[in-house]
N, C-alpha and C positions, 0 to 999 in steps of 0.2 A: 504494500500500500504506500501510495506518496500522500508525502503532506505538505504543508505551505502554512504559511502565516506573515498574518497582512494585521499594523496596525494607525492607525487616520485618526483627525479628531476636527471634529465640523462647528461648525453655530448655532447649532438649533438645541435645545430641550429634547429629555428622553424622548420622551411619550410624541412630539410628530419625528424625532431622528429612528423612531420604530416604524414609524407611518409611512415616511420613507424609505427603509432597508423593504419593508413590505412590498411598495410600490415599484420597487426598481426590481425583487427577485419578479414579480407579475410583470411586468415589460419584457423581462429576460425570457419568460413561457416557465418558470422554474415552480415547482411544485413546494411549499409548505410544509413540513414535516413534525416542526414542534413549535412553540411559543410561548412565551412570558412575557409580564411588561420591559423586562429587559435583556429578552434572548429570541433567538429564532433560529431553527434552523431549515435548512433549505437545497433542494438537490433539483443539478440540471434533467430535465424530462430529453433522453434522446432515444433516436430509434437506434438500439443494438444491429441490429441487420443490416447496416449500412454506415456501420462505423467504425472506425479502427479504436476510439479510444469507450474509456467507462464512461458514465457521467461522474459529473464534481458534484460534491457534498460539502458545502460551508455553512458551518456553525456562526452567528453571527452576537458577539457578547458589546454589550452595550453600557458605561458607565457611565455617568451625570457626575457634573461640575460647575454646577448653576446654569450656564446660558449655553455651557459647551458638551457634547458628547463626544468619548472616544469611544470609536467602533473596533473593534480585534476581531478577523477575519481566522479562521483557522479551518484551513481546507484540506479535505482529504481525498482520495480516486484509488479505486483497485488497481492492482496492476503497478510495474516498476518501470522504470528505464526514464527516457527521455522524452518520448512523445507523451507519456501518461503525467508525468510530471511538466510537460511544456504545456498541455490542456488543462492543467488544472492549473496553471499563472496564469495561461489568457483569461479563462473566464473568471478566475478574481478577480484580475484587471478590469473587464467588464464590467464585471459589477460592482466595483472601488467606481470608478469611471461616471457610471451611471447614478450613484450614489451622489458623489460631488453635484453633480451636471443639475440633480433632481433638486439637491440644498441648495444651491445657487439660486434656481428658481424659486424656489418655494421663499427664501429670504427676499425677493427681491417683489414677489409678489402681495406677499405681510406685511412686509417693512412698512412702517408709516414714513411718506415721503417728505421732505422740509417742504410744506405745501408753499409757504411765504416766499420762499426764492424760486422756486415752482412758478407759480402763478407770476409773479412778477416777473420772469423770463420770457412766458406765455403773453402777456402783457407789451413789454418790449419787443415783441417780435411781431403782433396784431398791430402795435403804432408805425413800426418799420412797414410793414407793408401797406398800410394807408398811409404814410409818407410818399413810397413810391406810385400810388394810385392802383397796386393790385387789388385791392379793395377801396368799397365808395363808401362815403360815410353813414350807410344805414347799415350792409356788411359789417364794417367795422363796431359799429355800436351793437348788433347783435350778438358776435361774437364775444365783446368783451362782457357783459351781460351774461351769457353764459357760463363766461371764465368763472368772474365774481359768484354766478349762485352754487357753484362747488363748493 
């Protein structure tokens, strides 16, 4: 049996850094095998019949640190040598990858924005274009109207 171990540490809180690890093995087609609020484990679904290697099996442990989670990957695959152990880093990789990519987003989509330079960028750029006259001044009044009632 090969094994691996992966260890990362993200921005988010246990409890969506689990909502995550979840939503990234479901992207991957990867099937659910166990779970806690601070564990999961998780194995790739493939067709044996048409494949040189096992599937990977990653245990996924989860520890909180106020605002941060570190994740420890610890993967395992039947089988020895080279290929069984190079499929079982790609698909860490993967799903390290997909992890990140998912917290990125998910941060970015939470995040309370600084609305105030926000909006006054939005602002500045609505006057810039009715300076130039791509907008007339009922466009322009509407839109900043709209800016404001955000």
């Amino acid at each position: 049996m090969s094994k691996h171990e992966d260890t990362f540490t993200v921005e988010l809180p246990l409890p969506e850094t689990l909502e995550v690890c979840k939503e990234a093995s479901a992207i991957l087609g990867w099937k659910i095998l166990d779970e806690t609020n601070n564990y999961i484990s998780c194995k790739e679904v493939t067709s044996q019949i048409t494949s040189f290697t096992w599937p990977a099996k990653v245990d996924v442990y989860l520890e909180t640190n106020e605002k941060h989670t570190t994740i420890r990957f610890a993967g395992s695959i039947w089988g020895l040598g080279p290929i069984q152990s190079g499929h079982l880093h790609g698909q860490m990789g993967r799903f390290r990858n997909l992890i990140e990519v998912t917290v990125k987003k998910y941060i970015k989509e939470t995040k309370p924005s600084d609305s105030n330079s926000s909006i006054t960028a939005q602002l500045e750029r609505l006057a810039d274009l009715h300076s130039k006259g791509l907008l007339n001044s009922d466009e322009f009044k509407s839109a900043k109207e709209k800016l404001l009632k955000r």
